[in-house]
VOGU-3710 file (C-alpha; in Angstrom, 3 decimals, decimal comma):
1> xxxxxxxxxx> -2,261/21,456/9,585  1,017/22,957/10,515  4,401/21,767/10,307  5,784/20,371/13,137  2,795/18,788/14,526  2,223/15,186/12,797  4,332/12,691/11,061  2,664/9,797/9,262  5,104/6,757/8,405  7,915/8,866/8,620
11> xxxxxxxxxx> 10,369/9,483/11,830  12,969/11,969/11,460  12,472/14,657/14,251  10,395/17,481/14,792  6,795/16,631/15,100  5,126/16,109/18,807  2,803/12,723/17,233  4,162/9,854/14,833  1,360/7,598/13,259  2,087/4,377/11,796
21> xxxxxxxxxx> 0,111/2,983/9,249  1,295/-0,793/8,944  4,739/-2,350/10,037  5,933/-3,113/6,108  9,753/-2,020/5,684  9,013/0,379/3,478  6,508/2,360/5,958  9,260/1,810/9,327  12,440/3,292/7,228  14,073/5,551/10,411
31> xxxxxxxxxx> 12,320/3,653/13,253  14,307/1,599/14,962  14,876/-0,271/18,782  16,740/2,882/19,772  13,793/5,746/18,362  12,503/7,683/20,608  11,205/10,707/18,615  7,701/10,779/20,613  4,757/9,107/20,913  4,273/6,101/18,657
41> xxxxxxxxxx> 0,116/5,657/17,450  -0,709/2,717/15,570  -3,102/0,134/15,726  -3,518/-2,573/18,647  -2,398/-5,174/16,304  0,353/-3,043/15,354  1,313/-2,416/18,699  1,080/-6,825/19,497  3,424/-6,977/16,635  5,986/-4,286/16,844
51> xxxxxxxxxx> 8,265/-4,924/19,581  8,777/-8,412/17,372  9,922/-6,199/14,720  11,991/-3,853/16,773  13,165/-5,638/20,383  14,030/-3,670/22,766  11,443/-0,825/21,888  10,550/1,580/23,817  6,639/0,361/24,855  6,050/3,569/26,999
61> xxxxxxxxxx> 5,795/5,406/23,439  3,226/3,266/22,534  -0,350/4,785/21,893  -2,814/2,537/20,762  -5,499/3,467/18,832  -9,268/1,826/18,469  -10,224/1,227/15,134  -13,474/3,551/14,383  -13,392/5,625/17,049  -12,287/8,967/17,784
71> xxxxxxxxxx> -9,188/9,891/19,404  -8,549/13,059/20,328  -4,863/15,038/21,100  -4,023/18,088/22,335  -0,529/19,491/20,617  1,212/22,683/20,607  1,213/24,987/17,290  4,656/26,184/16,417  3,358/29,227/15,046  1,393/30,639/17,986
81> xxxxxxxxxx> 2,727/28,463/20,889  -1,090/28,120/21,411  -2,832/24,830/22,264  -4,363/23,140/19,056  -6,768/19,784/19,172  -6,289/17,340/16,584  -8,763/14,755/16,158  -8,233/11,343/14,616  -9,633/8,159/13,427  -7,970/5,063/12,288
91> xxxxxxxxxx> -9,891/2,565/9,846  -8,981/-1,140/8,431  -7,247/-0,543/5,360  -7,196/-4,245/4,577  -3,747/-4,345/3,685  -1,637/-6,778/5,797  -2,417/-7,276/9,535  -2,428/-4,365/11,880  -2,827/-1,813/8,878  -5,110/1,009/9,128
101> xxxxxxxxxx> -5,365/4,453/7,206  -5,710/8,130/9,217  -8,764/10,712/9,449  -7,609/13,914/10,958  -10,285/16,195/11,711  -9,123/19,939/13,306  -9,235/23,363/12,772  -7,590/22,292/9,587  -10,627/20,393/7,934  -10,526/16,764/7,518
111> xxxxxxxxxx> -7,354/14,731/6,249  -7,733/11,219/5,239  -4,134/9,698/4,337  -4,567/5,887/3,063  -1,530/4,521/3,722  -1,537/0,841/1,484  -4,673/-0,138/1,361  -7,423/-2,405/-0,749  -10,753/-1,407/-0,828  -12,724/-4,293/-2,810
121> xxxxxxxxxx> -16,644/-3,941/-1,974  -17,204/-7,790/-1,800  -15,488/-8,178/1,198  -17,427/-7,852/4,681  -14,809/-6,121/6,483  -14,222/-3,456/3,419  -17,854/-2,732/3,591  -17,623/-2,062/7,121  -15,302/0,384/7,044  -16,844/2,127/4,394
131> xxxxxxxxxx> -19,923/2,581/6,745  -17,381/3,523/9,018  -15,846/6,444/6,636  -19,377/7,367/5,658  -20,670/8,266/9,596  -17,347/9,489/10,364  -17,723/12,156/7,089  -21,275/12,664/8,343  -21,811/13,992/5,058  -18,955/16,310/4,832
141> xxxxxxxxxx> -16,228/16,165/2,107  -12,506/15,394/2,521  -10,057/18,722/2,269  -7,371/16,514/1,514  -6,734/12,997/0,770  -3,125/11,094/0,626  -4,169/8,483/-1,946  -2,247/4,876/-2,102  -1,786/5,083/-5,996  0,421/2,302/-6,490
151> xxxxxxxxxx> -1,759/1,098/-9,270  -3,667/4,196/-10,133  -3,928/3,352/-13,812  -6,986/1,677/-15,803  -4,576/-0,812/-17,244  -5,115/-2,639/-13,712  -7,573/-4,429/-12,905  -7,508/-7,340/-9,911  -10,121/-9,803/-8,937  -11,053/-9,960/-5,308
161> xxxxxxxxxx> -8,275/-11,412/-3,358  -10,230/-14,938/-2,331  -10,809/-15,317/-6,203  -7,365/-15,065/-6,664  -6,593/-17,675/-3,325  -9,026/-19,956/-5,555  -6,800/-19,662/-8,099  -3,755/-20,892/-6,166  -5,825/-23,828/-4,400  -6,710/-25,019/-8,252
171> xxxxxxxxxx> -2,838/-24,544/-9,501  -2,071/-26,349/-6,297  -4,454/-28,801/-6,320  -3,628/-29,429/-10,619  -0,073/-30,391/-8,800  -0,879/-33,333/-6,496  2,509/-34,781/-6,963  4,547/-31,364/-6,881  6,039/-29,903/-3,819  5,207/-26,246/-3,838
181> xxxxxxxxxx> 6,788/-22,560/-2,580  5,145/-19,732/-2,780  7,019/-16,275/-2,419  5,613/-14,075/0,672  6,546/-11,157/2,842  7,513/-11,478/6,043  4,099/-10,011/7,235  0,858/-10,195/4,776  -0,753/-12,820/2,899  -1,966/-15,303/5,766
191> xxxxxxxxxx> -5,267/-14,687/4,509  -4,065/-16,300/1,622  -2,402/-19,409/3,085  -5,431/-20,007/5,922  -7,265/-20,806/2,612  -5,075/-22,882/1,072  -4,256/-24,885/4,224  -8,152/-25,401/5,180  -9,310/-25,680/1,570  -6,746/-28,470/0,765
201> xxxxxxxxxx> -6,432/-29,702/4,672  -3,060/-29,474/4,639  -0,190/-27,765/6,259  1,991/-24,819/5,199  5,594/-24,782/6,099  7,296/-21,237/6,916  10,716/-20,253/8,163  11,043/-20,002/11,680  10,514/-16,293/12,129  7,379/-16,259/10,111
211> xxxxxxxxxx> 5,860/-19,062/12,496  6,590/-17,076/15,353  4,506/-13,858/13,720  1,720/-16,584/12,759  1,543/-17,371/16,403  1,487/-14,181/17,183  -1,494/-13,629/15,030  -3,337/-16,421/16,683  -2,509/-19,400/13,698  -1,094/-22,057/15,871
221> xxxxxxxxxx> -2,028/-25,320/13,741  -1,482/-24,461/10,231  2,141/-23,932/10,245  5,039/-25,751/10,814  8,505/-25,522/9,907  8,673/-29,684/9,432  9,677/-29,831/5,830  8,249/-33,050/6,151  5,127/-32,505/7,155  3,774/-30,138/4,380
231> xxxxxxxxxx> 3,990/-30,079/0,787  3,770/-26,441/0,463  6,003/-23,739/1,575  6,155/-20,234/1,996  9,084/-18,863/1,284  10,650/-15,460/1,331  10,043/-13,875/-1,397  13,745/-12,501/-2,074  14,616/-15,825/-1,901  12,576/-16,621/-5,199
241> xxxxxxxxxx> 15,122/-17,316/-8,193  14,794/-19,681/-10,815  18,132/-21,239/-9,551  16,611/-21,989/-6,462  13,606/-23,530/-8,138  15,712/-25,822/-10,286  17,598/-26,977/-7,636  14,637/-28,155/-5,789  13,361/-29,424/-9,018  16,787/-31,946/-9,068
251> xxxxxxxxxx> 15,472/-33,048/-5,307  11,869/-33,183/-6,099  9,368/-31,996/-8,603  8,587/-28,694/-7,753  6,496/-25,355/-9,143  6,618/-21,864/-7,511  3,458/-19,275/-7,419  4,005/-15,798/-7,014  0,844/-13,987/-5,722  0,886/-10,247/-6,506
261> xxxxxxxxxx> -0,675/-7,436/-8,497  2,660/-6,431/-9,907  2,745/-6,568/-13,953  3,779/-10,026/-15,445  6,935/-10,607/-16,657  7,386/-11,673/-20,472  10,818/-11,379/-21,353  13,525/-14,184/-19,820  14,418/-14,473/-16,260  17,470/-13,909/-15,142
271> xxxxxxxxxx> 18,667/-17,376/-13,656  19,810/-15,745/-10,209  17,316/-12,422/-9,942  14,861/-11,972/-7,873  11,380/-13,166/-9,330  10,087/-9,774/-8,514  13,068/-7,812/-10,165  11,826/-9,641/-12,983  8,536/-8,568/-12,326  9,479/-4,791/-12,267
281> xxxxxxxxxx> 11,834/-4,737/-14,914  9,496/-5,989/-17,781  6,566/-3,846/-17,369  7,435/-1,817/-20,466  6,555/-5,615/-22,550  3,335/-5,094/-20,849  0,459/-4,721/-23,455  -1,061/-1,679/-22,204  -4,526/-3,302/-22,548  -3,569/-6,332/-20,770
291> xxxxxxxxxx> -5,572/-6,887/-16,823  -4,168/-9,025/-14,775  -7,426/-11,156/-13,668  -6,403/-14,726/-13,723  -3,014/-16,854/-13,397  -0,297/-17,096/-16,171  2,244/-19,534/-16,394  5,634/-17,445/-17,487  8,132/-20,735/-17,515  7,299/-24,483/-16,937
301> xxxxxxxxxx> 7,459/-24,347/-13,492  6,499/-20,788/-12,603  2,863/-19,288/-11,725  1,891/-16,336/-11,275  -1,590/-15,348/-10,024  -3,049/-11,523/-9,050  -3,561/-11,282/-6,032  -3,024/-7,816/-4,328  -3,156/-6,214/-1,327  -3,573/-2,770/-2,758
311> xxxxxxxxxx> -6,005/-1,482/-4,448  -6,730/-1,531/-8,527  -7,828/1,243/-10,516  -11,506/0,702/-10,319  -11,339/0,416/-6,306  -9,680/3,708/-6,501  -11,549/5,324/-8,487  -14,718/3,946/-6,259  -13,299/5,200/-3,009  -12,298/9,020/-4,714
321> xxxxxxxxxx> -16,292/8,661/-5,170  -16,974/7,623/-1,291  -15,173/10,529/0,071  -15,535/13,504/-2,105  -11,907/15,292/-2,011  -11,418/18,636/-2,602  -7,557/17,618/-3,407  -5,640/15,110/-3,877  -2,263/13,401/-3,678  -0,852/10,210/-3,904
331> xxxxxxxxxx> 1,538/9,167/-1,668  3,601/7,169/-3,849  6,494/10,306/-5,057  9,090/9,559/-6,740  9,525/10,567/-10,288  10,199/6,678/-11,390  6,738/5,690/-10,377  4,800/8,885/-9,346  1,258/9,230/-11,180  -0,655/12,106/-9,828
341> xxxxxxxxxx> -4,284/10,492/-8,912  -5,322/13,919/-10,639  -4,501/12,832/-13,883  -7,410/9,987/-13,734  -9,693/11,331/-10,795  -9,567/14,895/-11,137  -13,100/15,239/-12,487  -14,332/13,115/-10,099  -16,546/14,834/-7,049  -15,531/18,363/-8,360
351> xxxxxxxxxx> -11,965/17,984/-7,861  -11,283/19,034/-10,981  -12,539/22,187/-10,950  -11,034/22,816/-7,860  -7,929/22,522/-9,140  -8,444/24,626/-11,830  -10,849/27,038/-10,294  -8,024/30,338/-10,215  -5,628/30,166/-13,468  -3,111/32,497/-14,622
361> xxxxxxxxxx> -2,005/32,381/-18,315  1,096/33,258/-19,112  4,091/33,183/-21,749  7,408/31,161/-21,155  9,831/30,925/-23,738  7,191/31,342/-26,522  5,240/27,886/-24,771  1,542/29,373/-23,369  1,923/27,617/-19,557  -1,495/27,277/-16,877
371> xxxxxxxxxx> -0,648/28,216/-13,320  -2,736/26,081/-11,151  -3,417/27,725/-8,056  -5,533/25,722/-5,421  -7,984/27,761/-4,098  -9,799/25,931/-1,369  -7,124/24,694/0,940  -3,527/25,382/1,946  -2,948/22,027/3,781  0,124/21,410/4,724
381> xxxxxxxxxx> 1,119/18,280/6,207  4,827/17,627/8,000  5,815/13,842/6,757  3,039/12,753/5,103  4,697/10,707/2,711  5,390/7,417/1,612  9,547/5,866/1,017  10,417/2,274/0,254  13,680/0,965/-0,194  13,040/1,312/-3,900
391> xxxxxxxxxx> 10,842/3,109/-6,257  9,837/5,771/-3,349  10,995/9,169/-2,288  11,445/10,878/1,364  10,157/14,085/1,753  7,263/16,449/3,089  3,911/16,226/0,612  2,304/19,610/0,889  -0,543/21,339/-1,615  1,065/24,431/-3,440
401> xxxxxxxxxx> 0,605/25,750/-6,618  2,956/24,871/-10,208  3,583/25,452/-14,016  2,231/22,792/-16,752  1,797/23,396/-19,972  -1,703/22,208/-21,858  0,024/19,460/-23,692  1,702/18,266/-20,966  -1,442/18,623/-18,569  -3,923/17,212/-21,630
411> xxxxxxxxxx> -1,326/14,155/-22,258  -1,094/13,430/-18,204  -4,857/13,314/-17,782  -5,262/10,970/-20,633  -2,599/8,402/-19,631  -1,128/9,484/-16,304  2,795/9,848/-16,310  5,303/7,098/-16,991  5,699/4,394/-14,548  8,171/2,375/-13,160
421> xxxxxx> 7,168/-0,429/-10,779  8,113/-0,172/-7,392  9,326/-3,820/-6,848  7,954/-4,191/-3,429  4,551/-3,238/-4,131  2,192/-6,219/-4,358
//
């Protein structure tokens, strides 16, 4: 795919067709009310819940997309000023509401970029769209796929998410007399609450804004922002500090839950960070044999439980399996937090040995180096890429070739490279 045709979750100019996978901050960095870079494709839920996001939006850029069908668009190559058709298909990625992942389909080959997603295979919907992929494929493999590899590393491992919503209702339920807040984004996890609210018949209070998205997601009796009518709130999740659960505690016994995949903290919190901060910045007292697969209680009044709406390392490495790639990239980049899915999934479906099918050796200051040269596809995708407002990197993901050494290439498939949590990632 040339440059200059298709941007995916990023909007700077100069491509003729901007996809959006999901309306997370991290994913919207560059769109704003005043954008007007082209046409806008995201899901019909996406589309119900943008101009909430963004007032004032432009809805005449607007395309809106079917989930599981084909779409097709007619663009303009750069190169040749010739007409070139793209095909694409979203699918549920199961993320938050509204979020899908992209199949491209041209004269290109096929290009399936994930965006966040979770792909557990005991939920109904998940198997859907992996029916979905599978007739889609009609038994071809992907050239290239843009991997969500947030937690590609066999030291995670997450129970479904409604195991994880049972463990909440039981911590909750443990607490009759507690008031309770539990740290959420301002769009995801309502899954998560619906269960609590109809397990426990109860209802949730959110802040104002978050009631108006639940309304806008058709959950009109659950929520309230009566402090006195519910026991348990959701609660921003920046807002989460252990000062601000002590001070409740003065007012009111009171615990907090923190659902997410990210690694447990086990070192102090600090009394005015950010429970997620903490979070991020003790992975390295992680055990690297640890799983998070049930709740842990990290201070008397503190829980947190595993539930994530990304994928683990066993999901990914399931999914690789589904659609065959040829290559692969992840589309988390930085160098913080970066592990190339290669490193755990390049023997799976003969991607390793696509990547190393044409090898030069060479000598480079007396160190023998491998130059990997990928043979079977030049792909080359404008914007495909992934930046948060921490952890991630801007820039255009293509497949070219590079210099590793053995060690360093022997040491990266056994372990993957060092990580650094992205603190938004959950």
């Amino acid at each position: 795919m040339e440059k200059g045709l298709i941007s995916v979750d990023r909007w700077a100019e100069g491509s003729q067709a901007y996809f959006l996978t999901h309306l997370h901050a991290d994913h919207t960095q560059g769109l704003s009310t005043a954008w007007s870079g082209g046409p806008l494709f995201c899901s019909r839920l996406s589309a119900k819940l943008l101009p909430f996001k963004f007032p004032g939006f432009d809805l005449s850029l607007l395309r809106v997309l079917d989930v599981g069908a084909w779409h097709s668009l007619s663009l303009l190559s750069p190169s040749s000023a010739s007409e070139t058709q793209v095909r694409v298909m979203p699918v549920d990625a199961h993320h938050c509401p509204g979020s899908v992942m992209y199949l491209f389909s041209g004269g290109f080959g096929s290009l399936l970029y994930t965006g966040d997603f979770r792909w557990e295979m005991t939920s109904e919907k998940a198997n859907r769209s992996r029916d979905m992929l599978v007739k889609a494929l009609n038994g071809s493999r992907v050239n290239t796929l843009y991997l969500d590899n947030t937690y590609c590393n066999p030291s995670y491992s997450f129970p479904s998410r409604r195991d994880a919503a049972q463990q909440v209702v039981d911590i909750i339920a443990s607490h009759p007399e507690h008031h309770v807040i539990i740290g959420i984004d301002t769009l995801g996890k309502e899954d998560l609450l619906v269960h609590i609210a109809r397990v426990l018949k109860i209802k949730i209070w959110v802040w104002p804004e978050r009631l108006q998205t639940m309304h806008i997601l058709g959950f009109d009796e659950i929520f309230t922002t009566k402090t006195s009518l519910a026991r348990v709130r959701a609660v921003p999740r920046y807002s989460f500090t252990l000062d601000t659960l002590e001070g409740l505690n003065k007012m009111h016994p009171t615990i907090g839950i923190m659902p997410s995949g990210l690694p447990w903290a086990s070192k102090p919190l600090d009394r005015n960070e950010n429970f997620f901060d903490s979070l991020a910045r003790s992975y390295y007292n992680k055990k690297a044999n640890e799983v998070a697969s049930k709740e842990e209680r990290l201070h008397p009044e503190i829980y947190t439980v595993p539930y994530s709406d990304h994928s683990c390392f066993m999901e990914l490495h399931e999914f690789v399996q589904l659609v065959q790639p040829i290559n692969i990239r992840g589309i988390v980049s930085s160098s913080s937090c970066y592990i190339d899915p290669l490193c755990y999934f390049g023997r799976c479906s003969g991607v390793y040995e696509t990547f190393q099918r044409v090898q030069h050796k060479g000598k480079e200051r007396g160190k023998e180096h491998v130059r990997v040269v990928r043979a079977e596809s030049s792909v080359k995708v404008n914007g495909l890429i992934d930046s948060t407002r921490k952890g991630r990197k801007c820039g255009t993901v293509q497949v070219s070739g590079g210099y590793m050494s053995r060690v360093s290439m022997s040491r990266r498939r056994r372990r993957g490279a060092k990580i650094m949590e992205d603190i938004y990632a959950d």
